[in-house]
C-alpha positions in Angstrom: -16.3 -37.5 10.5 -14.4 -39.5 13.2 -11.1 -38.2 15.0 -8.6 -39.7 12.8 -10.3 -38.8 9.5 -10.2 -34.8 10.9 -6.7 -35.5 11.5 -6.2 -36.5 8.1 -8.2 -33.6 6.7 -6.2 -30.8 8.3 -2.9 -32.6 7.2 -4.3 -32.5 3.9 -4.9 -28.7 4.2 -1.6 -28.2 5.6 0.1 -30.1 2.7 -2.0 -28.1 0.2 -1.1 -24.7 1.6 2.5 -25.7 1.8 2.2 -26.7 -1.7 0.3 -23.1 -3.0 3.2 -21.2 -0.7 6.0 -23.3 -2.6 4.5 -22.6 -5.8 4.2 -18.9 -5.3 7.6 -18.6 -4.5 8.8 -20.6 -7.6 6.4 -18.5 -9.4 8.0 -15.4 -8.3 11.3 -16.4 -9.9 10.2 -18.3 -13.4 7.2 -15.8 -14.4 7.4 -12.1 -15.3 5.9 -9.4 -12.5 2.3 -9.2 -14.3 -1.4 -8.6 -12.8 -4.6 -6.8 -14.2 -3.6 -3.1 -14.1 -6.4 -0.5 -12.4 -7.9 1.7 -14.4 -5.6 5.3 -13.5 -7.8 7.3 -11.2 -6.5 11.2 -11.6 -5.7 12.9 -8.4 -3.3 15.7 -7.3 0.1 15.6 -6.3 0.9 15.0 -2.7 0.4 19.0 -0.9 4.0 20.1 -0.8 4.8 20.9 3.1 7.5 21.9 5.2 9.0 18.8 7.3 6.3 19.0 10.1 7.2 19.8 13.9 5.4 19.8 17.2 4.0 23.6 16.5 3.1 23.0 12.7 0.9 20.0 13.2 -1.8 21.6 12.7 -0.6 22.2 9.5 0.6 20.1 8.2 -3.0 17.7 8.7 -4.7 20.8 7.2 -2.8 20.7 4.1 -2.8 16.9 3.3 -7.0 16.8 4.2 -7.2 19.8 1.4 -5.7 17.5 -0.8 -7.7 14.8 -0.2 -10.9 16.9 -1.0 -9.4 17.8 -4.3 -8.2 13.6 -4.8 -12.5 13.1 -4.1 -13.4 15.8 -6.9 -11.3 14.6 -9.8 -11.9 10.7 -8.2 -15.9 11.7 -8.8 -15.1 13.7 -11.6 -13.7 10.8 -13.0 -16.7 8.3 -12.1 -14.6 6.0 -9.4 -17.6 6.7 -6.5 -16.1 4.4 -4.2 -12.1 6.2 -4.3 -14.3 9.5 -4.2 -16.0 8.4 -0.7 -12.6 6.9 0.5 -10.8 10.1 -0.6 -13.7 12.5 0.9 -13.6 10.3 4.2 -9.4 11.1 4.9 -10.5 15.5 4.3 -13.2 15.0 7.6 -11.9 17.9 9.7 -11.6 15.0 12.4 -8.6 13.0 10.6 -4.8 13.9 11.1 -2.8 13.2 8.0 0.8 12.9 8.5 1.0 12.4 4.4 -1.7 11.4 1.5 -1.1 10.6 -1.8 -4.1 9.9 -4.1 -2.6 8.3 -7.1 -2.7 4.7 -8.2 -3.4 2.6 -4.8 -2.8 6.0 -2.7 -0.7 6.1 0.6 -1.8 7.6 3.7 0.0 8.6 7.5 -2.6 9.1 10.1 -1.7 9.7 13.6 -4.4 8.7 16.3 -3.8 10.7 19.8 -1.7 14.0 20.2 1.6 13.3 19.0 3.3 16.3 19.5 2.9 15.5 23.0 3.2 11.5 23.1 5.5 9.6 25.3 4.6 6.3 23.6 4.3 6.0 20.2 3.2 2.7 18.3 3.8 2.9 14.4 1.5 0.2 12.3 3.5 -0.9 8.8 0.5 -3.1 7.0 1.5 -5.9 4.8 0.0 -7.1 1.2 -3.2 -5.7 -0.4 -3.4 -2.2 1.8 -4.1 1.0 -0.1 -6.9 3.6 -0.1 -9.6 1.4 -0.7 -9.0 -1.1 1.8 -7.8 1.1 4.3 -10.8 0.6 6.5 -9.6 -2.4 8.0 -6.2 -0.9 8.9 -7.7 2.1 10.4 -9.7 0.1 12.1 -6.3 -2.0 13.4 -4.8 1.3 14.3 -7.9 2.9 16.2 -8.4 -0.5 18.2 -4.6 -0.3 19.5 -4.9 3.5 19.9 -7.8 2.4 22.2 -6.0 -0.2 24.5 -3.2 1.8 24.7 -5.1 4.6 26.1 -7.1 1.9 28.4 -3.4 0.4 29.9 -0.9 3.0 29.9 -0.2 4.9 33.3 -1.7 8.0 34.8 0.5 10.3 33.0 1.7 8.7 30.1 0.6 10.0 26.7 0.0 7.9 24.0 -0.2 7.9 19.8 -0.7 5.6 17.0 1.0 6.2 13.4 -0.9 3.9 10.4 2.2 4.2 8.2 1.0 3.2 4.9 3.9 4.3 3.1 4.6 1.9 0.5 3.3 0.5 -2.2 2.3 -3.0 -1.2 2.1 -6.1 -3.0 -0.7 -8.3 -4.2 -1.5 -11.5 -1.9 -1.8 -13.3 -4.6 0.9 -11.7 -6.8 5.0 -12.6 -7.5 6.0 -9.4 -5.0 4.4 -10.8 -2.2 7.1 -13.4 -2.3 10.6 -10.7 -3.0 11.5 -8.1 -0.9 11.8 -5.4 -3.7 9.2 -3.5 -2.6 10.5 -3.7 1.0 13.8 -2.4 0.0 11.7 0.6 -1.9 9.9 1.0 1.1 12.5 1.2 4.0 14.4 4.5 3.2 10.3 5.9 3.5 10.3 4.3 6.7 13.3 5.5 7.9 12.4 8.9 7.0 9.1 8.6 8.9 10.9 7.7 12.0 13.3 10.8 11.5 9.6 12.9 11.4 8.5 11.4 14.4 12.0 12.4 16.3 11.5 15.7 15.4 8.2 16.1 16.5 7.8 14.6 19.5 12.1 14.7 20.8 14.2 11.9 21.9 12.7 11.1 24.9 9.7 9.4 23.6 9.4 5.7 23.1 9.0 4.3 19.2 7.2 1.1 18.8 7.1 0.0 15.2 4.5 -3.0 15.1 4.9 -4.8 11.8 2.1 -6.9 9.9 2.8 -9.7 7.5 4.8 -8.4 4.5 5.5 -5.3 7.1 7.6 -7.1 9.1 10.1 -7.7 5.9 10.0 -3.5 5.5 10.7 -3.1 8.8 13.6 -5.8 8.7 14.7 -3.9 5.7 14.7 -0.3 7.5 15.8 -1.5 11.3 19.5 -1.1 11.0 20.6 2.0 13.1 16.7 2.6 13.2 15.9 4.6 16.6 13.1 2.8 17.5 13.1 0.9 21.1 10.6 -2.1 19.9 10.2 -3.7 16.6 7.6 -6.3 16.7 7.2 -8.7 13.9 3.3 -10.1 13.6 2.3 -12.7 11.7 5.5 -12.5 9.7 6.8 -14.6 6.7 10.6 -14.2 7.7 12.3 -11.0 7.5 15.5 -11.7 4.8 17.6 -12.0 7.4 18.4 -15.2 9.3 18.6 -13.8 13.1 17.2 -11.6 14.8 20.9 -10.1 15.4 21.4 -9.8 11.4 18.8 -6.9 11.5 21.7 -4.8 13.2 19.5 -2.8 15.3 19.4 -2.0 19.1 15.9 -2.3 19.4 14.3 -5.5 21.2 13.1 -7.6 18.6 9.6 -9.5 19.1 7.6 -11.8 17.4 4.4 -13.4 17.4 1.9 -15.1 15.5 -1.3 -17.2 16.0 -2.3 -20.2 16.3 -4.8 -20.4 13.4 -2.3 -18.3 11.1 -1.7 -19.5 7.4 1.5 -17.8 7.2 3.2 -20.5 9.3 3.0 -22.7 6.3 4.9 -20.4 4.0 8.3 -23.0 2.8 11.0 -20.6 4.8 13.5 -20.3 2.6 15.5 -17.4 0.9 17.3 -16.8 -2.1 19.2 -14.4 -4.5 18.3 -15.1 -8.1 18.0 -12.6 -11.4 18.6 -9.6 -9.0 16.1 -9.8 -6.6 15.3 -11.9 -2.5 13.1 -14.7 -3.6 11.8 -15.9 -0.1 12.7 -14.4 3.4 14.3 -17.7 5.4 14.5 -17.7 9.0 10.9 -18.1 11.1 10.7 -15.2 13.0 9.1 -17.1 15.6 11.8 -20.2 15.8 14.5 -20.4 18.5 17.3 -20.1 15.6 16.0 -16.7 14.7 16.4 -15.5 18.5 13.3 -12.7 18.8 11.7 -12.6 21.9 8.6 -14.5 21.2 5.4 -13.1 22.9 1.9 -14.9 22.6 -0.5 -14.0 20.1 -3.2 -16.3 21.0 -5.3 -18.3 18.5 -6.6 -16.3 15.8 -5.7 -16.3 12.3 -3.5 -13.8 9.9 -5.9 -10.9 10.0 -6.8 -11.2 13.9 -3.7 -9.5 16.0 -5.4 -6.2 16.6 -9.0 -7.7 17.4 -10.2 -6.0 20.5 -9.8 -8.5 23.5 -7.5 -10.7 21.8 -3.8 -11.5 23.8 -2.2 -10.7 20.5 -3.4 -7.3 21.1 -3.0 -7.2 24.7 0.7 -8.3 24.0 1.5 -5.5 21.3 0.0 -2.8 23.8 2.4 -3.8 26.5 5.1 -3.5 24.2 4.5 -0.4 22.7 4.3 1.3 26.2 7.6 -0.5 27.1 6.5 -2.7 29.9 8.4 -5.9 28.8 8.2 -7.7 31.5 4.4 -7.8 31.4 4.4 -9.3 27.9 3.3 -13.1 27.8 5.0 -15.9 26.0 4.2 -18.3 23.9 
């Protein structure tokens, strides 16, 4: 294949992933909210805990790993192996739950480092397709920036990482993946979570929130008056908003994605039809959008937090505050 027929190839690929976005987003407004339903998995209701602090902690993770031993039982009970072994894999005496909630797709808060002690704190919100049984890869997002922020930040300087899967996320392929409904369910959560992390650790510790694909539209959704220093959109189909400055929040705003991402081909538009954000306009990433655009290097949608990558290396220094180290695009 010569150079000019690759050429043609790749703008081929480009127009047919425009074409799939466009059609997604059209499909969002002209066909009902439908998909295979998962077989209900019983589980408990989410332990029922005082709102934690720096001296109940301990707790507070006790209490949500009890719960997700019980969430393995009735999972097993109930034949579903693989929920059992993701369930019974959260109740390790090793893991720090912040929250858990077994039923349907399950949400989880885990907190890697000592938190009640952190000066830097970096907050993951996942986008589409995360729940219990895919959480594996998002742990493993959240463990890989736990690590480089323990490798870069300064003598002194304590570190923690929240995975915030808080919300119920959409379906890649699904008609939510192109509204912001379940953002707007999800930001009051986030919110909330932010309000947890001010009382534990006190207002002298830095918030990061480091927002993933759909993520970044939940943070968008959540930011206003949000007391967070850092919000950094990744990989981000637009936010709902068309400037960075529309978000209404004092936090720096950053955004990044890579070179090989398919989200850059997702038709930026937004609008408000039968009741609901069809679309999220602005590229986060675009001049007219005004975010402080850092390089993300070369990898595709599911890449940012690969160990070694400048995506990664990018979101560290932000998340420990140094700004001025960040590289741009």
């Amino acid at each position: 294949m010569g150079p000019g027929t690759t050429v043609r190839w790749r703008r081929r690929v480009r127009g047919w992933r425009r074409a799939g976005c466009a059609a997604l987003i059209t499909g969002a407004v002209v066909l009902p909210l439908s998909g295979a339903a998962r077989p209900t998995i019983p589980a408990p209701a989410p332990a029922v805990v005082a709102a934690p602090t720096a001296a109940t902690l301990d707790d507070t993770y006790a209490a949500h790993r009890a719960n997700a031993a019980r969430a393995s039982r009735m999972a097993a009970d109930h034949g579903d192996r693989h929920r059992a072994a993701a369930d019974r894999a959260m109740a390790d005496p090793s893991r720090h739950l912040l929250a858990f909630d077994g039923r349907g797709a399950g949400l989880v808060t885990e907190v890697f480092g000592d938190l009640a002690h952190a000066d830097r704190v970096a907050v993951l919100v996942p986008g589409s397709d995360t729940g219990i049984d895919t959480y594996g890869r998002f742990r493993a997002a959240a463990l890989a920036l736990h690590r480089q922020l323990v490798a870069s930040a300064p003598a002194g300087t304590r570190t923690a990482v929240v995975a915030w899967l808080g919300y119920e996320t959409p379906g890649t392929v699904s008609t939510t993946v192109a509204t912001t409904d379940r953002a707007d369910s999800a930001a009051p959560e986030l919110r909330d979570l932010v309000d947890d992390l001010r009382r534990i650790t006190g207002a002298d510790a830095r918030v990061a929130l480091l927002c993933h694909s759909y993520g970044s539209v939940v943070c968008a959704r959540a930011a206003d008056g949000l007391d967070v220093a850092d919000i950094a959109l990744v990989g981000s189909p637009g936010t709902g908003a068309d400037t960075a400055a529309g978000l209404r929040s004092d936090a720096r705003i950053w955004a990044g994605r890579g070179a090989d991402d398919w989200v850059e081909h997702v038709p930026h538009v937004s609008a408000d039809l039968f009741g609901t954000t069809v679309g999220f306009g602005t590229d986060p990433v675009s001049p007219d959008f005004g975010a402080r655009v850092f390089d993300a290097g070369d990898g595709g949608h599911s890449d940012y937090f690969d160990t070694g990558s400048r995506s990664l290396a990018n979101l560290t220094r932000i998340a420990l505050g140094e700004t001025t180290e960040v590289t741009h695009a």
